[in-house]
N, C-alpha and C positions, 0 to 999 in steps of 0.2 A: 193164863197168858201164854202165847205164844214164844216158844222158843227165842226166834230172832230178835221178839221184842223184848223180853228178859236180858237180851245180851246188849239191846243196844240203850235200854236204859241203866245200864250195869256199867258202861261206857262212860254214858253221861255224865253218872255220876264221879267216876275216875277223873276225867276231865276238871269237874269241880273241884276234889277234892285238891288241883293244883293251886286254888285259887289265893289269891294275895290275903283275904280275909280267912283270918285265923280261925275263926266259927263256922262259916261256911264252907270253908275244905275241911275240918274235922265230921261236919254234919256231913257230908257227902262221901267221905268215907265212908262212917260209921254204915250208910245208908247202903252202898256197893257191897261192904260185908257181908250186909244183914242180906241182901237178894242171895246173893253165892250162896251163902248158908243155908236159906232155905230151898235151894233151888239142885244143893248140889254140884257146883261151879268150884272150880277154881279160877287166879288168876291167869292161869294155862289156857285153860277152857275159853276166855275171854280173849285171848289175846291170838289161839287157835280159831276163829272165827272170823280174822284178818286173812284166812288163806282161802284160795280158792281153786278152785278143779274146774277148766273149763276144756273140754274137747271142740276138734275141728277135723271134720274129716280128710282122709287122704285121699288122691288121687289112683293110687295103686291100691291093690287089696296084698300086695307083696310089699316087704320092705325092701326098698331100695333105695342104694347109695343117694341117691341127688333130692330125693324127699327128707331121709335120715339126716342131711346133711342141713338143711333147710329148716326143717325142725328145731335141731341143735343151734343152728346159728341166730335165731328168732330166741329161743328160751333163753340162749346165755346173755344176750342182749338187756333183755328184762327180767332179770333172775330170779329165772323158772325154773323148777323140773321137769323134764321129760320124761314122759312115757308112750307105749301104742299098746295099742288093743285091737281087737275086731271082733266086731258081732255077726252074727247070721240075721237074717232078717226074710220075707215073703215077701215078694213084688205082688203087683193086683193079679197077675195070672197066677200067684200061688205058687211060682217057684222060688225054692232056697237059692239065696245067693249071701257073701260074704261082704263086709266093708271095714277099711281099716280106718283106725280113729285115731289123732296122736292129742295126749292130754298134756297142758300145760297148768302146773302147779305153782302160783308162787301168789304174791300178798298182792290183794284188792288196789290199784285199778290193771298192775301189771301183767298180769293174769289174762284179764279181760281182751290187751289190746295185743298181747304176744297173743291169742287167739283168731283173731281179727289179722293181724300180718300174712299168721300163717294162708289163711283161706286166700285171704287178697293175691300174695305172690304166687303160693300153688299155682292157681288158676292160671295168672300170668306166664308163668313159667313153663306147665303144663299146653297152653296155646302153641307158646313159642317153640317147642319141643314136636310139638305137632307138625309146626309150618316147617319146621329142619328137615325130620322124617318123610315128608311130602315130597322136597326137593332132593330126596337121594334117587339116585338112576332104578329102573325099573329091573334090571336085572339083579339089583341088590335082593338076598335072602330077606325073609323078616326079621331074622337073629343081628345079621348085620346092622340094619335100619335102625333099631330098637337099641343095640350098641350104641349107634352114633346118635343117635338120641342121645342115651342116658349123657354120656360124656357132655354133649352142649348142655346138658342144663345143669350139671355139676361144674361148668362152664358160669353156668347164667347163676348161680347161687354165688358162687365165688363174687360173680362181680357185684352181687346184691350188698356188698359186708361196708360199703361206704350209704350204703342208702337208711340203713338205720342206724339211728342214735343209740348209743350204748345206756343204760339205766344206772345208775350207782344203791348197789343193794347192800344196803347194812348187814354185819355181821349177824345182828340181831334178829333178821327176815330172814338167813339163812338159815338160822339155827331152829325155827320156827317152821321153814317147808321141811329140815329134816325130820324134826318131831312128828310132823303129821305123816309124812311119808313112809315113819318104821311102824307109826302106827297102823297106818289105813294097809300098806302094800308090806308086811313084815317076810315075804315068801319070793318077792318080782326077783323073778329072771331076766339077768343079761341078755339081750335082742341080737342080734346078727343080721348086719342088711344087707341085702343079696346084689353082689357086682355082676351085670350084667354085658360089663363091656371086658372084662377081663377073657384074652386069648380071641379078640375078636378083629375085625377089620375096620379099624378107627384111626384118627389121626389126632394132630393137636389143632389140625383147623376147625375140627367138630368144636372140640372145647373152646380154643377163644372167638368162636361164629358165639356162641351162649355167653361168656365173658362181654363183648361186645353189647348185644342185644339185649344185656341187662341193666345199659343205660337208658332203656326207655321205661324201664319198671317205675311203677309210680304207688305211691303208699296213700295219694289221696283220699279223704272222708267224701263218699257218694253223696249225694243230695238226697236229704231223708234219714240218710244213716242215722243211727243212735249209738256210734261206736265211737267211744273218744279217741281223739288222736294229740292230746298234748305230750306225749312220749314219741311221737313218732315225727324225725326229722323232715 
């Protein structure tokens, strides 16, 4: 028997074992015991299967401020952990290139759809960041551009923080991504996101132009999607 199907008839029977009838929740225990036992389980093990690890890639292959921030703001919403990563990978002509990844950790379906946020707004935000950088004067450096970039969309994040609905995460699903986390990740190092606009030629109209322009952000479910959206305002 498959793994997952071990654990989710191990479930099942937990579920029973809450039942009103005296016989049938004791049989339903006994019965989740006896799988654990032979299978090697705990009730840890069981309830560690509620978590999930879903990545979504970033826009940047650096970390920076207005993605790290964005990140953060989406995981804490739906209380997740964070993490990044990045892999190397070969395009079809065969060269090495880099891509960063930011994983979101936390309990089945929230997981899922702080994953789904993230890609949704990036992209948005990432357009919008573009169309900013497009409209700075032609004598601007790239360093400057890119500046005032970042700012608008640590702009446009900010104003993202009414667009999603906060999750209410039990003590209990805390305590739960911890566990998995010292496990799976017992070694993760602290990240450091790289400010791009610091000492640069920026204002605060870069930032509230993205503060602004983040009232048209939309968290809508596409037509066809399979991503659920009943956490998302």
């Amino acid at each position: 028997m498959e793994h997952e199907k071990i654990i989710d008839k191990i479930k099942k029977c937990l579920a029973l074992s809450n039942s009103d009838n005296p016989h049938e929740a004791a049989a339903a225990l006994r019965q989740a015991q006896k799988l654990m036992q032979m299978h090697g389980m705990s009730e840890l093990d069981v309830q560690l299967s509620d978590v999930q690890e879903l990545k979504a890639k970033a826009s940047t292959v650096d970390t920076v401020n207005w993605e790290v921030m964005l990140a953060n703001l989406i995981a804490d919403a739906f209380g997740c952990h964070i993490l990044s990563s990045s892999e190397n990978y070969l395009t079809q002509k065969l060269q090495l290139r880099r891509q960063r990844f930011y994983h979101f950790v936390g309990i089945a379906p929230a997981a899922d759809i702080a994953q789904y946020a993230f890609e949704v707004l990036t992209e948005q935000c990432a357009k919008a960041r573009r169309r900013h950088i497009g409209a700075q004067r032609k004598n601007c450096t790239t360093k400057t551009k890119t500046a005032r970039g970042d700012a608008f969309a640590e702009g446009y994040v900010y104003g993202l923080q009414n667009l999603i609905q906060k999750f209410a995460n039990p003590e209990s699903s805390k305590q739960l991504i911890a566990h998995y986390m010292n496990e799976k990740y017992p070694n993760l190092k602290q990240g450091h996101a790289k400010d791009r606009t610091k000492g640069k030629n920026i204002s605060h109209n870069d930032y509230y132009a993205g503060k602004t322009e983040a009232k048209n952000a939309q968290l809508h479910q596409a037509v066809g999607s399979k991503k659920p959206q009943g956490l998302l305002s």
